[in-house]
C-alpha positions as CSV (number, residue, x, y, z in Angstrom):
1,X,0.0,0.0,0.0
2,X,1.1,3.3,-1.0
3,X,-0.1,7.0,-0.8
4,X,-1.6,8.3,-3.3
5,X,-0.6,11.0,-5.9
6,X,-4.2,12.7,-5.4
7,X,-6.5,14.1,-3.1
8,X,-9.2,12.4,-4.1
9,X,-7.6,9.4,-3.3
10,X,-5.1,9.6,-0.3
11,X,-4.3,5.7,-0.6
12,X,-4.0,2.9,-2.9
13,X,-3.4,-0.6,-2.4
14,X,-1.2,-2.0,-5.2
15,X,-0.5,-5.6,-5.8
16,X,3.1,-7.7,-6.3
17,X,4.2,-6.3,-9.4
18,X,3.4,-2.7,-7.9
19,X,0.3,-1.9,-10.2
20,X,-2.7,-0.5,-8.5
21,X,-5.7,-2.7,-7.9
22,X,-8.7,-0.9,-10.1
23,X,-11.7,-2.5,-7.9
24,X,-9.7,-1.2,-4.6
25,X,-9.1,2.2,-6.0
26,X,-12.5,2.7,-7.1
27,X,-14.2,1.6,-3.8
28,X,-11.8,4.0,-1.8
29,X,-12.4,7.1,-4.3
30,X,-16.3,6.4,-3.6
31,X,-15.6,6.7,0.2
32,X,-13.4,9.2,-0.2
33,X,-16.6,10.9,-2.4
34,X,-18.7,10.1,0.8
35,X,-16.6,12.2,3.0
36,X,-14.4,9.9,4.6
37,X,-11.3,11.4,6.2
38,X,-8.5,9.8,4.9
39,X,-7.1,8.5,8.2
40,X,-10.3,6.3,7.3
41,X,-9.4,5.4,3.7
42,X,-6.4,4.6,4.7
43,X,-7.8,1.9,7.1
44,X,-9.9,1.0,4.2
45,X,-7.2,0.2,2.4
46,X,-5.2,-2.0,4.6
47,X,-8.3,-3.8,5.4
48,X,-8.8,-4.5,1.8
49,X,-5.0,-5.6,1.4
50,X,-5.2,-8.2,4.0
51,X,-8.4,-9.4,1.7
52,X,-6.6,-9.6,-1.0
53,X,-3.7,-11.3,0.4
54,X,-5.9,-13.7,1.2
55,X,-7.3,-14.3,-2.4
56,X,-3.5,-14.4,-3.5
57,X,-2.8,-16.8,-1.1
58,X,-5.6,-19.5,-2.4
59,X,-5.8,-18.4,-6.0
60,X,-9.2,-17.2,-6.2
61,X,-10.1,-13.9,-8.1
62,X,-12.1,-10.9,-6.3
63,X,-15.1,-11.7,-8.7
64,X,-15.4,-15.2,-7.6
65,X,-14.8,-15.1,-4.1
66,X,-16.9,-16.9,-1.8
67,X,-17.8,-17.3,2.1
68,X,-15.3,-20.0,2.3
69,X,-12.5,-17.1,1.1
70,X,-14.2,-14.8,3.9
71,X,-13.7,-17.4,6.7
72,X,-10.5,-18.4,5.5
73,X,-9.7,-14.5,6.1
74,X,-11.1,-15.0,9.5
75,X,-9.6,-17.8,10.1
76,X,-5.9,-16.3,9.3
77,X,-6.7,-13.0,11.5
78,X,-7.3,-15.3,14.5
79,X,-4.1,-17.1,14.2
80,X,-1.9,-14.7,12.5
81,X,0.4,-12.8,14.8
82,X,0.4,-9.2,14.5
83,X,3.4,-7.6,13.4
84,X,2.7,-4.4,15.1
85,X,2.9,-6.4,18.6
86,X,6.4,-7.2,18.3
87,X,7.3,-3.1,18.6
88,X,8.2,-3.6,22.6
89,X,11.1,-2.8,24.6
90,X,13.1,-5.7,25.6
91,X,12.5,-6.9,29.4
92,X,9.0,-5.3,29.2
93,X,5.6,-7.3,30.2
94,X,4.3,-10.3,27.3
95,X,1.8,-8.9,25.0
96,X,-1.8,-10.1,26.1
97,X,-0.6,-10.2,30.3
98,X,-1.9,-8.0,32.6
99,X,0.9,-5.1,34.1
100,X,0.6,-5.6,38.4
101,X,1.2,-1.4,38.5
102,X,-2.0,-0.3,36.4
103,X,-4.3,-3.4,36.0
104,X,-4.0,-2.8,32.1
105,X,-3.4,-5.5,29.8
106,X,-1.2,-5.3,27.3
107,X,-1.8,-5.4,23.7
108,X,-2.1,-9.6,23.0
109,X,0.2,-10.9,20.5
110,X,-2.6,-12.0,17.5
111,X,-5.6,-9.9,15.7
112,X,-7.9,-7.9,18.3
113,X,-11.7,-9.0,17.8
114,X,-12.6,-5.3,17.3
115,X,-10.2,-5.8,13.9
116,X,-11.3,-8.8,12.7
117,X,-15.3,-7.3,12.8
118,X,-13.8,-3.6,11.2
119,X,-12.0,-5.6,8.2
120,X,-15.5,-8.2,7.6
121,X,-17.8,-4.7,7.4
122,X,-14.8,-3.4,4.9
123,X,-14.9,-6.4,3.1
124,X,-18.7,-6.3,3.1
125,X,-18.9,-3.0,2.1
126,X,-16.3,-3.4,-1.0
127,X,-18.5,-6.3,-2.4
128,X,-22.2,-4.1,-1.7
129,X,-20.5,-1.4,-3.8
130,X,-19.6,-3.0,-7.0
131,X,-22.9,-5.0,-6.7
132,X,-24.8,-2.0,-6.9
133,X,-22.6,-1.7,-10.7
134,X,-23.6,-5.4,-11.6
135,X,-19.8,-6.5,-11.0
136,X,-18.8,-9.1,-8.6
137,X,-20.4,-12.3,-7.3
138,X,-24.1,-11.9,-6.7
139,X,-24.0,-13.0,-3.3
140,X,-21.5,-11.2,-0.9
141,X,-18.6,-13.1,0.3
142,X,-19.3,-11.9,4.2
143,X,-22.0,-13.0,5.5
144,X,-25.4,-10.3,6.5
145,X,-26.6,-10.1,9.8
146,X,-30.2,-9.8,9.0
147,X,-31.3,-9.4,12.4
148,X,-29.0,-6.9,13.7
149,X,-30.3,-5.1,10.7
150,X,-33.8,-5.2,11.4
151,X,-33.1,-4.5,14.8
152,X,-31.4,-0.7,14.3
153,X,-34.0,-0.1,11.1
154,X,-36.9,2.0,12.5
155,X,-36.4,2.1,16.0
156,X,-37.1,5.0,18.5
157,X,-34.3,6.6,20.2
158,X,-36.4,6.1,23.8
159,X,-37.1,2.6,22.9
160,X,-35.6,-0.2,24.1
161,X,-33.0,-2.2,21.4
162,X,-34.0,-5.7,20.6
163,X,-31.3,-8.2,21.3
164,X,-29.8,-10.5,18.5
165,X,-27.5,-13.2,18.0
166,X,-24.0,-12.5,15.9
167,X,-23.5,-12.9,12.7
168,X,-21.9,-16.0,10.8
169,X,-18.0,-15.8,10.8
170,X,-18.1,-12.3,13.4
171,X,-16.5,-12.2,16.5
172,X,-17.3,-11.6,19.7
173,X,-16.6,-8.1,21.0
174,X,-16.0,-7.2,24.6
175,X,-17.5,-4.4,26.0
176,X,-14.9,-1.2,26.0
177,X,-13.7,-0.1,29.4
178,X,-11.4,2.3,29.3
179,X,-9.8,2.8,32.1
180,X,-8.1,6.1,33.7
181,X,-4.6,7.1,35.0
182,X,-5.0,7.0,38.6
183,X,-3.8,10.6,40.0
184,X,-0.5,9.8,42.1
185,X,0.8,7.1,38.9
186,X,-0.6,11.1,36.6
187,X,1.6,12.8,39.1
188,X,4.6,10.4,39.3
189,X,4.2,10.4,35.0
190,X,4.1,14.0,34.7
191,X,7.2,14.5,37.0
192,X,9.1,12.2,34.7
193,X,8.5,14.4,31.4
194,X,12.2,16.7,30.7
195,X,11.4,19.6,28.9
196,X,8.6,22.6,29.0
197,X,7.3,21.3,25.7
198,X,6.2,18.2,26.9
199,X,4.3,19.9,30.4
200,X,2.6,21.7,28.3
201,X,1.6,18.8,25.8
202,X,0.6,16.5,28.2
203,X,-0.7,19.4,30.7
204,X,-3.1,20.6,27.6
205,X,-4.0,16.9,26.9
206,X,-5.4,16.1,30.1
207,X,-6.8,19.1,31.0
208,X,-9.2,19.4,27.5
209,X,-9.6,16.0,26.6
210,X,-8.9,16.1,23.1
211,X,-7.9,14.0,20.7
212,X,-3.8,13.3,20.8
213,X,-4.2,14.1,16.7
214,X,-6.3,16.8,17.4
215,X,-4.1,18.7,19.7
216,X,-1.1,18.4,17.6
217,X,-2.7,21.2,15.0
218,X,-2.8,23.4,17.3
219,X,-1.3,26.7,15.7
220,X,-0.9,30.3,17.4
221,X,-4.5,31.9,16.2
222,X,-6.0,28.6,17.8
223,X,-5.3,29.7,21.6
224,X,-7.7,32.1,23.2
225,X,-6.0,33.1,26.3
226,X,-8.9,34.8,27.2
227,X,-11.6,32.3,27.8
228,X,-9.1,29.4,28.5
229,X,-9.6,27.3,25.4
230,X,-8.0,26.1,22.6
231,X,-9.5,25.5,18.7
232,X,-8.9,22.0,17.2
233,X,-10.1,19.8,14.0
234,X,-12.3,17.5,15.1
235,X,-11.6,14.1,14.2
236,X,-15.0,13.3,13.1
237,X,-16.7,16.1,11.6
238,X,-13.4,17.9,10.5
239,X,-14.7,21.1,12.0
240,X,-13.0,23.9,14.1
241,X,-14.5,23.3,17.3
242,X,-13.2,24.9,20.9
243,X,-12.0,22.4,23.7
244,X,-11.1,23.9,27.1
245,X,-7.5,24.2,29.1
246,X,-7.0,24.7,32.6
247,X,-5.1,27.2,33.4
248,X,-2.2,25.7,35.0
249,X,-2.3,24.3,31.7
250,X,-2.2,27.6,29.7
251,X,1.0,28.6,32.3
252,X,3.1,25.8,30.9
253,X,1.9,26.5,27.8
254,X,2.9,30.3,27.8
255,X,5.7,28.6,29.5
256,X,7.1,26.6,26.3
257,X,6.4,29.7,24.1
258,X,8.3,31.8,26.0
259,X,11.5,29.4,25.7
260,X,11.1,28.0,22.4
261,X,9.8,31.4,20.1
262,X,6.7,32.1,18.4
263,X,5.9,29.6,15.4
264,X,5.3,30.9,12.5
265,X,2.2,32.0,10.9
266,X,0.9,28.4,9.2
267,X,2.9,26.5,11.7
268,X,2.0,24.2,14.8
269,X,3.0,25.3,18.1
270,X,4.4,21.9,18.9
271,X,7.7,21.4,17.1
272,X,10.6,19.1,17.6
273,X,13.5,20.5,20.1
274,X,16.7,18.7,17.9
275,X,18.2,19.0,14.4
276,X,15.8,20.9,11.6
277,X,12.6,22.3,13.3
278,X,9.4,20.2,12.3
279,X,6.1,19.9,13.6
280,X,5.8,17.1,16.0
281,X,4.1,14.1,14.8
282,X,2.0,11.9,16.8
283,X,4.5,8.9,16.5
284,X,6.8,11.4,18.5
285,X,4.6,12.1,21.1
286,X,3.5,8.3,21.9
287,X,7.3,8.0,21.9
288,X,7.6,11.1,24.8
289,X,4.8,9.3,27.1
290,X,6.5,5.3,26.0
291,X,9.9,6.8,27.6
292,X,7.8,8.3,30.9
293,X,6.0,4.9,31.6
294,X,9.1,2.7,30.7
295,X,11.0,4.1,33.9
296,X,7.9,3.3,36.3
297,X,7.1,0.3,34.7
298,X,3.9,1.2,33.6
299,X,1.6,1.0,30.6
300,X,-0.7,3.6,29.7
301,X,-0.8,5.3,26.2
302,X,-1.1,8.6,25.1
303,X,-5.1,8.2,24.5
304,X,-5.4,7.2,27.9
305,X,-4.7,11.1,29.0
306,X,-8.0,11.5,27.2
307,X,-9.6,9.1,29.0
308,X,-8.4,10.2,31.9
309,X,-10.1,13.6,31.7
310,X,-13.1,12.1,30.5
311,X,-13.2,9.9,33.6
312,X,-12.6,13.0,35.8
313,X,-15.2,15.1,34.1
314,X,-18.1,12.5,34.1
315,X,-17.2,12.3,37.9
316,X,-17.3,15.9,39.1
317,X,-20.6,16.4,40.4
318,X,-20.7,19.9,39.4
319,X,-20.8,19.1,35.4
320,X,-23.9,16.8,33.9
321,X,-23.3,14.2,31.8
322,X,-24.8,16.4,28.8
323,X,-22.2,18.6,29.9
324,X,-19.6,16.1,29.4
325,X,-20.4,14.9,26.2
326,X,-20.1,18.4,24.8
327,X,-16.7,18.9,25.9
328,X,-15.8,15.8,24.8
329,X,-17.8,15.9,21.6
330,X,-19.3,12.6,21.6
331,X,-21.9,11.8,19.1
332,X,-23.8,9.8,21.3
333,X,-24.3,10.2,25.5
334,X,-23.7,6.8,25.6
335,X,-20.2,6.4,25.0
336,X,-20.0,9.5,27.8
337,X,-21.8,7.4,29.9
338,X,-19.0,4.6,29.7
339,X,-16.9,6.8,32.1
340,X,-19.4,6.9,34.9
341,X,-19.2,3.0,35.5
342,X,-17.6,1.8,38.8
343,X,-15.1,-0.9,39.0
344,X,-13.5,-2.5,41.7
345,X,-10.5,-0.6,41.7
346,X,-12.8,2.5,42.6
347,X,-14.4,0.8,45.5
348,X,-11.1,-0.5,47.9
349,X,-12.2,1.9,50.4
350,X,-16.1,0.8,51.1
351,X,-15.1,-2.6,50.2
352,X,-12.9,-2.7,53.4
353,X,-15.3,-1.3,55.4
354,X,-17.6,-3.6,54.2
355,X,-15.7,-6.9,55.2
356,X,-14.5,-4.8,58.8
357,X,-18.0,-5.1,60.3
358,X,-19.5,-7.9,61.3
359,X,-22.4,-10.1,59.4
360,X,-26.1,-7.5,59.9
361,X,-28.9,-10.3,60.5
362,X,-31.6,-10.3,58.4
363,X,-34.1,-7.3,58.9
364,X,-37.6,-7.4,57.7
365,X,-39.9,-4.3,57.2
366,X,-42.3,-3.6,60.2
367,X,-45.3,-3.8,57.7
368,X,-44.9,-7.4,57.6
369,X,-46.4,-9.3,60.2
370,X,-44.5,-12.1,62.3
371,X,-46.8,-14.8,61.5
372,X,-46.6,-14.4,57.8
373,X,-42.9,-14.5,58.1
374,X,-42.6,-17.6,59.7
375,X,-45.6,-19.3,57.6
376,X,-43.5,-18.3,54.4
377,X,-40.3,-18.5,55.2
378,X,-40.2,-20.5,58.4
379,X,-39.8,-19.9,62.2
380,X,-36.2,-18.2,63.1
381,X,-35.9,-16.2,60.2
């Protein structure tokens, strides 16, 4: 897969002999038509390629590809290892165990479910399109889910959503639970960070809850000093939209201006410290909190800072959860409401009071009468 030479289309997947595939490129231009953002297209496209691969592999053309080529794809994914697993520092934690310091587990060594669903819907999708242009096999490779279909067609948004079984050849998903940075492993993190750029970064980051791609366009004209806010790109709708900064936030921030000069007009205000000044990508700044949790032996990412601030938000009892979801722009409340669940690790403290006191015997209502109590239930309860 390469980029492409074109606007229109970001990406194209290209097979052995280095020649663009015509059925991929078309598909992608129609997304890319649909207003897809090309981080998407490009996902597209490697979804497609591992397809493909696929087809290579068992000699079968796109045109006559059947179920059996679509389980054989699933198949591969759930026993295939994932090369971007083996990216982890030597003496670190086994991919798929769980690291003692944070409860998180780490990334496990094959295909997540999550990817395996996301490249069957791609799939689905490609065939669905050149269907609706008579080319293709007249039945789609991936199997449809006719239920869950039904199920989201017509439904109101106070009603109650009909439950249905999984598709043929789908995986099952686990429920997401993201999970926060508690505030002394924040604290001991943030002390670990060396320069004034990264305070402010990561200072900015947990403090607005934005996006780590979002922040990283951040340019001079985008910060309002004023109302303690900065202007980002949405990831979804591609819009300017205001997210809000603390200002301790805004200090470092003014800060890391004030040591490394005004950008230039165009320019990021986050830019590399060393050799030819660039703006800093995200790769560098997953690398900036990988070197902060490698000396504590920890192993949260840079989107957990936005989780983070999401849990903390949803928590204060002085912002509603309609509140919430517009800071954090979430199409739906119920992905806000995700960060208002309680897990264990939040309940320590009641729990220990909880096993501290001794058994309470049973109590019963006064309404009740003693001889119904014993006729039901029998005498000494």
């Amino acid at each position: 897969m390469i980029a492409g030479e074109r606007e229109s289309l970001p990406w194209v997947v290209i097979d052995g002999a280095g020649r663009p595939i015509p059925s991929v490129s078309s598909y992608l231009l129609d997304r890319v038509l649909g207003d897809v953002s090309p981080l998407t297209c490009r996902s597209y496209a490697y979804d497609l390629l591992r397809w493909f691969r696929v087809l290579w592999a068992v000699d079968t053309g796109w045109e006559q590809a059947t179920e059996s080529e679509a389980a054989v794809l699933v198949g591969w994914l759930r026993s295939a290892s994932n090369p971007q697993r083996k990216r982890h520092r030597q003496g670190g934690y086994p991919a798929g165990t769980v690291n003692p310091n944070t409860g998180k587990q780490t990334l496990r060594p094959g295909y997540a479910p999550t990817t395996i669903a996301h490249n069957l819907s791609v799939v689905h999708g490609f065939y669905a399109f050149h269907l609706h242009y008579g080319r293709g096999p007249m039945i789609n490779p991936v199997p449809e889910n006719r239920a869950r279909r039904a199920s989201l067609a017509h439904r109101a948004p106070d009603g109650v959503r009909s439950q249905f079984r999984r598709g043929r050849l789908r995986p099952k998903v686990p429920a997401r639970q993201p999970k926060a940075i508690p505030d002394q492993q924040w604290n001991e993190m943030f002390a670990q960070l060396r320069c004034g750029r990264d305070r402010a970064l990561f200072a900015c980051y947990i403090s607005s809850g934005a996006r780590a791609s979002e922040l990283l366009g951040v340019q001079l004209g985008d910060i309002d000093w004023t109302k303690g806010q900065l202007w980002v790109i949405s990831k979804g709708t591609r819009e300017r939209q205001p997210v809000p900064v603390s200002p301790e936030a805004l200090a470092y921030l003014a800060a890391y201006l004030e040591e490394a000069g005004l950008p230039e007009p165009g320019q990021v205000i986050w830019r590399t410290r060393r050799g030819e000044v660039r703006a800093l990508t995200y790769w560098a700044a997953r690398r900036i909190i990988q070197r902060a949790v490698e000396k504590l032996e920890l192993n949260w990412t840079l989107h957990d800072l936005r989780h983070t601030a999401a849990r903390r938000m949803a928590r204060d009892p002085k912002l509603t959860l309609v509140e919430v979801q517009s800071i954090l722009r979430h199409a739906h409340i119920t992905t806000t409401a995700l960060y208002t669940t309680v897990g264990l690790d939040d309940l320590i403290d009641k729990l220990a009071e909880h096993y501290s006191r001794p058994p309470q015997p049973t109590g019963w209502t006064q309404k009740y009468a003693t001889d119904d109590i014993e006729a039901v239930f029998g005498a000494g309860k």
